[in-house]
N, C-alpha and C positions, 0 to 999 in steps of 0.2 A: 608295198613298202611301209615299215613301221617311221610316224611323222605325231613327234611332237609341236605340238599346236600352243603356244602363251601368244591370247589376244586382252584386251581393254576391254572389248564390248559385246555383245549380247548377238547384237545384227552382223558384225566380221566373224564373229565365231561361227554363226549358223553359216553365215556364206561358205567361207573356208570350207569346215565341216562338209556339208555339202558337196562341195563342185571335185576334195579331196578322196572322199568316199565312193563317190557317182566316176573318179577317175581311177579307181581301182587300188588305194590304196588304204591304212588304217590309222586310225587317228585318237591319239590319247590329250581331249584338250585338257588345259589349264587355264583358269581365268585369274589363278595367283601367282606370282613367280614363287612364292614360296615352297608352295606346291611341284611346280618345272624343280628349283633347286635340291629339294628332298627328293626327286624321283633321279635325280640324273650323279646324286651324292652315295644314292645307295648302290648305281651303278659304275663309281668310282673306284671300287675294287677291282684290281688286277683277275678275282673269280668270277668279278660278277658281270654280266652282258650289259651294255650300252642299253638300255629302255627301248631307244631311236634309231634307228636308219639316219633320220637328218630333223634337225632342230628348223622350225617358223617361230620367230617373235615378232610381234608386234607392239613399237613403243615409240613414244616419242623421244629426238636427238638432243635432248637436255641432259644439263647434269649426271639427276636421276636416271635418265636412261642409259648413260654409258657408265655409267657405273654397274646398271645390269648386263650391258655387254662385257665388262670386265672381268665380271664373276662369271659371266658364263663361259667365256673362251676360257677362266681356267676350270673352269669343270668338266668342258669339254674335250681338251687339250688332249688331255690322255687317255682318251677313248677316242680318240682321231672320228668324233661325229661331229661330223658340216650343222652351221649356222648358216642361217637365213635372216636377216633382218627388214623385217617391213614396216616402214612411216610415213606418216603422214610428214614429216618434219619437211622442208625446204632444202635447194639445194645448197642454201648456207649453212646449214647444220648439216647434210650431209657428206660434204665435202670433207670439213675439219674430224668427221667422226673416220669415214675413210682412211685419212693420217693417220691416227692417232691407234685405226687396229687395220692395218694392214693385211691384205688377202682375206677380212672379212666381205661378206660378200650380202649388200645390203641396197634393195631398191628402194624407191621413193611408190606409197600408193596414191591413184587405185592402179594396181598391177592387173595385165589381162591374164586368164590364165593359159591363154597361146603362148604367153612368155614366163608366166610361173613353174608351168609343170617339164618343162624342160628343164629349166634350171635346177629345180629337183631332183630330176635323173641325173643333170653333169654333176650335182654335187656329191652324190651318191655314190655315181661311176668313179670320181674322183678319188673317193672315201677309199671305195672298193678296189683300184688301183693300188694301194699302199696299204691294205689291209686283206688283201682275202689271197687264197692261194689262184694261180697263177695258171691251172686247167679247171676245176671245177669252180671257183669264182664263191665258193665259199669262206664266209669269214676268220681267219684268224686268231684263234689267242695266243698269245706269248704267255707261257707260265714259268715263273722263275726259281718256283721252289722245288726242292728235288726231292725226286721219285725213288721209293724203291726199287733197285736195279740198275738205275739210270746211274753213267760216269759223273763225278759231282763238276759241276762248271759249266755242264751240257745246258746250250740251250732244247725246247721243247716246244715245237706247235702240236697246237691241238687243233683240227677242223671243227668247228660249229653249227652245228644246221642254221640256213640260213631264214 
């Protein structure tokens, strides 16, 4: 599975990296968010494929932090790709942040990864439930503009390799 990685530091990143890699899956980090938001803007086009399978950030539940959860549920939004949010923040920051973005889905660390990489697959499976076709489990795109030959108003999936 492709997993966007935005950590803070040096030592979370190699762990991550690591124990992500060693579990079989592929890993594009970023140690900027400006970086995560330019990769995930240019796959903001209805042409373009999502970067990710499912988004790991790592940040603290301040201000500044949810301010990057803000921007990221709307860049994600319509590319239906699952966030993860890991902090170190307390459960009094993570409670009110909870509220405030609903159905995000955000643990407090150190996270074990008996309980990380599961939640990875449901969020994925989840993605994939609303996104991909319904026997071969391949992704979906809805494309809206019309085709040569095609009735005009028709919708149009296209399979994906996955």
């Amino acid at each position: 599975m492709q997993i966007g990685l935005l950590v803070s530091s040096a030592a979370l990143a190699e762990y991550f990296v690591t124990a992500l890699v060693f579990a079989g899956h592929t890993v594009t980090l970023y140690t900027r968010r400006n970086d995560l938001f330019s990769a995930l803007f240019a796959g903001a086009s209805p042409r373009q494929r999502a970067p990710h399978e499912v988004l790991l950030v790592e940040l603290v539940l301040d201000d500044d932090g949810k301010q990057v959860i803000a921007e990221l549920c709307r860049l994600v939004r319509g590319q239906g790709l699952p966030l993860i949010v890991l902090t170190t923040s307390g459960q009094e920051a993570i409670a009110p942040a909870q509220n405030a973005f609903p159905g995000l889905c955000i643990r407090q660390l150190p996270v074990r990864l008996s309980t990380l990489l599961p939640l990875i697959q449901a969020q994925a499976h989840a993605r994939c439930q609303r996104h991909c076709h319904p026997i071969s489990g391949q992704a979906l795109d809805i494309v809206g503009e019309a085709r040569p030959g095609l009735i005009a108003g028709s919708l149009v999936l296209l399979l994906r390799n996955a």
